[in-house]
C-alpha positions in Angstrom: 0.0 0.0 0.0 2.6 2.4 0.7 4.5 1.8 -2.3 1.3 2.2 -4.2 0.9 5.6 -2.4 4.2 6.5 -3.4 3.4 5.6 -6.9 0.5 7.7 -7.2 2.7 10.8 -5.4 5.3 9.9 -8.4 2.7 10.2 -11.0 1.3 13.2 -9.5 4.5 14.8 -10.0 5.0 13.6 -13.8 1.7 15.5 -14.3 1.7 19.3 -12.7 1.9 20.6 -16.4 -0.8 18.4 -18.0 -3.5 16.8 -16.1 -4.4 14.6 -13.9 -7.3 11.9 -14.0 -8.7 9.7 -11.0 -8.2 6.5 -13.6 -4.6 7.1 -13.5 -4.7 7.4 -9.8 -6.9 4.3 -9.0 -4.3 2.2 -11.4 -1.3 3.0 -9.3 -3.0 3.3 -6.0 -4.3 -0.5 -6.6 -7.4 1.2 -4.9 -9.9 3.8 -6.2 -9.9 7.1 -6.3 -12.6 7.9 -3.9 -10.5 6.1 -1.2 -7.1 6.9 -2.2 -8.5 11.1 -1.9 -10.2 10.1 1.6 -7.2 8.4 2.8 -4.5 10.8 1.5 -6.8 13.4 3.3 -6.4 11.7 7.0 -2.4 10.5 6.2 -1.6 13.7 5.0 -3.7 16.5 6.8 -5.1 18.0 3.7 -7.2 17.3 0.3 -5.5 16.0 -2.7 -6.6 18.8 -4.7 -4.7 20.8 -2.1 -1.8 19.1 -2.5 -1.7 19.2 -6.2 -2.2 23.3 -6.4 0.5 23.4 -3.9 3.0 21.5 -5.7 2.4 23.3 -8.8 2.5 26.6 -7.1 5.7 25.7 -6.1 7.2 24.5 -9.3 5.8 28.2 -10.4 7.7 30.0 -7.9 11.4 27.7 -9.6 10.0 28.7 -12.9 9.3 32.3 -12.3 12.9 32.9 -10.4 14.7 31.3 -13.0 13.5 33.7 -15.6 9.9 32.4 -16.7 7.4 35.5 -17.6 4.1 35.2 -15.2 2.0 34.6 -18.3 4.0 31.9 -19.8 4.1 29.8 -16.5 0.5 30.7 -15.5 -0.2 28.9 -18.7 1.6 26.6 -18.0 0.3 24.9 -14.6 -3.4 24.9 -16.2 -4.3 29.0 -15.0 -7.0 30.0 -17.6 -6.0 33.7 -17.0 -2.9 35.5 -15.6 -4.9 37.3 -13.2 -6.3 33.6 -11.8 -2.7 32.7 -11.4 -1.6 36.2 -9.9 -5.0 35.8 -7.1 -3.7 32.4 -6.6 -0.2 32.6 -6.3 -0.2 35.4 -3.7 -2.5 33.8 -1.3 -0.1 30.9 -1.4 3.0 32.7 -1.4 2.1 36.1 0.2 4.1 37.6 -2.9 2.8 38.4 -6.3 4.4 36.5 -9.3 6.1 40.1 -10.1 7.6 40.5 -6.7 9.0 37.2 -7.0 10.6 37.4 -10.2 12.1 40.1 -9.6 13.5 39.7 -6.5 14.7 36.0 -6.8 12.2 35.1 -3.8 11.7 31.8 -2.8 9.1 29.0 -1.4 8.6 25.2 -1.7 6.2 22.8 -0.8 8.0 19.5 -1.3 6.8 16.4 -2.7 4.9 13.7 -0.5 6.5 10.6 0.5 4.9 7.8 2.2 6.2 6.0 4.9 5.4 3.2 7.4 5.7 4.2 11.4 4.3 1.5 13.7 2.6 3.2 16.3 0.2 2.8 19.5 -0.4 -0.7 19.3 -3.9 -0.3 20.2 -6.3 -2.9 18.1 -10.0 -2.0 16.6 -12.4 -4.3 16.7 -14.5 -5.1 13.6 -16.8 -7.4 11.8 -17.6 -7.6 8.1 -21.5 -7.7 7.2 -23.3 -8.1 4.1 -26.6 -6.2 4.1 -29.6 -6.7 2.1 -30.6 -3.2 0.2 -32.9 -1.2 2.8 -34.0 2.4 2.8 -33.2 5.0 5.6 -36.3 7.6 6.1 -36.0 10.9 8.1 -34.9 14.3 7.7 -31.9 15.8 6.2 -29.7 19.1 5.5 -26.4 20.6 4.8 -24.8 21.8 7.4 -21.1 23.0 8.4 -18.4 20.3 8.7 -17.1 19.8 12.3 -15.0 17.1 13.4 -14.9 17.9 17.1 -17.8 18.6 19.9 -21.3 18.3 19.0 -22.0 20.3 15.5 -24.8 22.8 16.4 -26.0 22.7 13.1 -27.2 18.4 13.7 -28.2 19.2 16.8 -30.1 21.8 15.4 -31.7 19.4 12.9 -32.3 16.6 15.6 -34.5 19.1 17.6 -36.5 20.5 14.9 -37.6 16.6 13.8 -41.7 17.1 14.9 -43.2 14.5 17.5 -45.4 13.0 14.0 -42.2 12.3 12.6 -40.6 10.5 15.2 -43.4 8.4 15.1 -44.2 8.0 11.9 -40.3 7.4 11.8 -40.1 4.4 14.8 -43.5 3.0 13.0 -41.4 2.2 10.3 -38.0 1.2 11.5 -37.8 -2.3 11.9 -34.3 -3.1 11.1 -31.1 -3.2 13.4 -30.3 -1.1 15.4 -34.1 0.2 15.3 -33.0 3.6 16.7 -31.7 6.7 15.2 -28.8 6.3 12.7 -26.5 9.3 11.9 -25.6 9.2 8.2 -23.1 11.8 6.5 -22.4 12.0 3.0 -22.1 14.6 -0.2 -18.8 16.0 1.7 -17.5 19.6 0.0 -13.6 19.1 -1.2 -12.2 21.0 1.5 -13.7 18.5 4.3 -10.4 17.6 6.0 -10.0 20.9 7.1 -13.6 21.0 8.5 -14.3 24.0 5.4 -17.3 23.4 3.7 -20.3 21.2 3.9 -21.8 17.8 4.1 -25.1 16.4 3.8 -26.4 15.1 7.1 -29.2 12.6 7.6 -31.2 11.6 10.5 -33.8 9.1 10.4 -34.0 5.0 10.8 -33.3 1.6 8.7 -36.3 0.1 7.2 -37.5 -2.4 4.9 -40.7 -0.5 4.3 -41.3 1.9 2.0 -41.8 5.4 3.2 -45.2 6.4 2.7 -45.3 10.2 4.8 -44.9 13.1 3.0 -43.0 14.6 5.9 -40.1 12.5 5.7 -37.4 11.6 3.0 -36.5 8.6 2.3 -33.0 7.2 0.9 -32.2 4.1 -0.7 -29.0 2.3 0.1 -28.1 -1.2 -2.0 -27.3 -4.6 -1.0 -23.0 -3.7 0.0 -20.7 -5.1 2.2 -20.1 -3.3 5.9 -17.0 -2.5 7.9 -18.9 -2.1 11.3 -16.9 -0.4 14.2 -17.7 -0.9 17.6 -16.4 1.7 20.0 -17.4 2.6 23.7 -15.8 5.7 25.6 -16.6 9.1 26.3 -19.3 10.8 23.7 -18.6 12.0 20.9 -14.6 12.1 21.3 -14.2 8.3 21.1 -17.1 8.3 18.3 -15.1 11.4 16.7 -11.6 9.1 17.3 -12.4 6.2 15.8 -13.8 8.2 12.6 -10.4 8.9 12.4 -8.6 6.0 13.0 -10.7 4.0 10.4 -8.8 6.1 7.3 -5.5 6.6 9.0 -4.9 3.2 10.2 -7.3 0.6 9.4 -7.9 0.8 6.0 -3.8 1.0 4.7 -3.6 -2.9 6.0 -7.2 -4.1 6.1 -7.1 -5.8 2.5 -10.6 -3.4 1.9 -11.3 -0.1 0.0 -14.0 2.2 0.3 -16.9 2.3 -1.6 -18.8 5.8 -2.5 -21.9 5.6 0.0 -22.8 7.1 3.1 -20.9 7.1 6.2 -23.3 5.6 8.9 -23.4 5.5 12.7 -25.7 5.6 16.0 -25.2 5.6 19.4 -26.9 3.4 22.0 -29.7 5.0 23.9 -30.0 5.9 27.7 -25.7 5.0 28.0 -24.0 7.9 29.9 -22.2 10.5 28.2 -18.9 9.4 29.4 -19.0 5.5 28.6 -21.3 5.7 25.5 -21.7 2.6 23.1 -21.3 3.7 19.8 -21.2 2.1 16.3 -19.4 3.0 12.7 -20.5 1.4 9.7 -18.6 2.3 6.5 -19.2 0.4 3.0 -16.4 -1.7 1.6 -15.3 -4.3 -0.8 -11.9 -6.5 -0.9 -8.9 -5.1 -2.4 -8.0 -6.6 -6.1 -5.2 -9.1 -5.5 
């Protein structure tokens, strides 16, 4: 997996003047795209796209110190205008292009490379699961990405849910775990830095379908599960093992991600501080 990584960082590099395609990524990566973004975001502490404009900013600042014209390298490293490249360099450098040509001024941002660090020794538990399609029904909005605390904004959206539709909601959910599920998905790019928004839905599994015009209904398909168990103090250790499923299980799990919704609950009537919690994310086994 690292050396895949690495790969993909290689390629990455190959390409800052021409562009770069998520086919090209999955092929190296040996996983797709959608997980290789999510996990470069956890490893490396920002989005890929970040990373990208970054290094190419960079390789602008070489060009434009060793004699490059702004327009000619603003072309170069995909700009559509000079004064796109001009807004963007400065807020990355502090400089404008001008400045820096003509003053020899100078700032990198240095390739990724991937490495393995053992670390903690503390284990996750996990089960696999294949579920049968079901539907989720409930309420849902956009709100603000947070990735500590409780997020106003879903607590906001848990409290406006109207006594009919929590019970037109627990008439029809009659699958595990038959209480409230948390379900995130639709994350804006700049997610790892909590900028941006995600779609956030509250509601219960079901077999049924959803017959209330009060509540929206999603479909999910039959998919194999990663399900987490976690118990601690709520939401940190909910919040921690989030976390800990990108950064550390999934680079030696043999599984990838699949594009569907990130879904939890936690158990009912436990105390705050030793709250039983579960994550389920939706895999499938890495291509040999």
């Amino acid at each position: 997996m690292i050396h895949a990584f690495n790969q993909v960082m290689n390629y990455i590099d190959e390409q800052l003047t021409d562009t770069i395609n998520d086919e090209e990524i999955a092929k190296r990566a040996a996983v797709s795209a959608y997980q290789f973004r999510r996990m470069f975001a956890y490893l490396a502490g920002m989005p890929l796209n970040e990373y990208i404009k970054n290094r190419r900013l960079s390789l602008a600042n070489q060009a434009l110190v060793t004699g490059s014209s702004v327009t000619e390298v603003a072309f170069t490293f995909g700009y559509q205008s000079v004064e796109g490249f001009s807004r963007a360099f400065k807020e990355w450098s502090g400089f404008s292009p001008s400045a820096v040509a003509k003053n020899a001024i100078q700032k990198s941002f240095p390739k990724f490379t991937f490495a393995l660090t053992i670390k903690g020794g503390t284990s996750m538990e996990f089960k696999i699961e294949q579920k049968d399609a079901f539907h989720l029904v409930g309420v849902s909005k956009r709100v603000p990405i947070q990735f500590e605390g409780e997020n106003p904004a879903i607590a906001e959206l848990a409290q406006s849910i109207t006594p009919q539709q929590r019970e037109e909601m627990h008439s029809l959910g009659d699958l595990y775990p038959q209480q409230v599920l948390q379900v995130s998905y639709d994350f804006d790019e700049g997610w790892l830095q909590e900028k941006g928004e995600l779609t956030q839905f509250i509601g219960f599994a079901t077999s049924k379908e959803n017959p209330y015009e009060d509540l929206e209904q999603l479909a999910v398909p039959s998919l194999t599960w990663a399900i987490f168990p976690n118990q601690g103090p709520f939401p940190e250790t909910l919040q921690g093992t989030w976390a800990a499923i990108y950064s550390e299980w999934l680079p030696s799990s043999g599984y990838e991600l699949i594009e569907a919704p990130g879904i939890s609950f936690t158990r009912y009537g436990d105390p705050r501080e030793n709250t039983y919690s579960e994550i389920w994310v939706a895999v499938k086994k890495t291509a040999e």
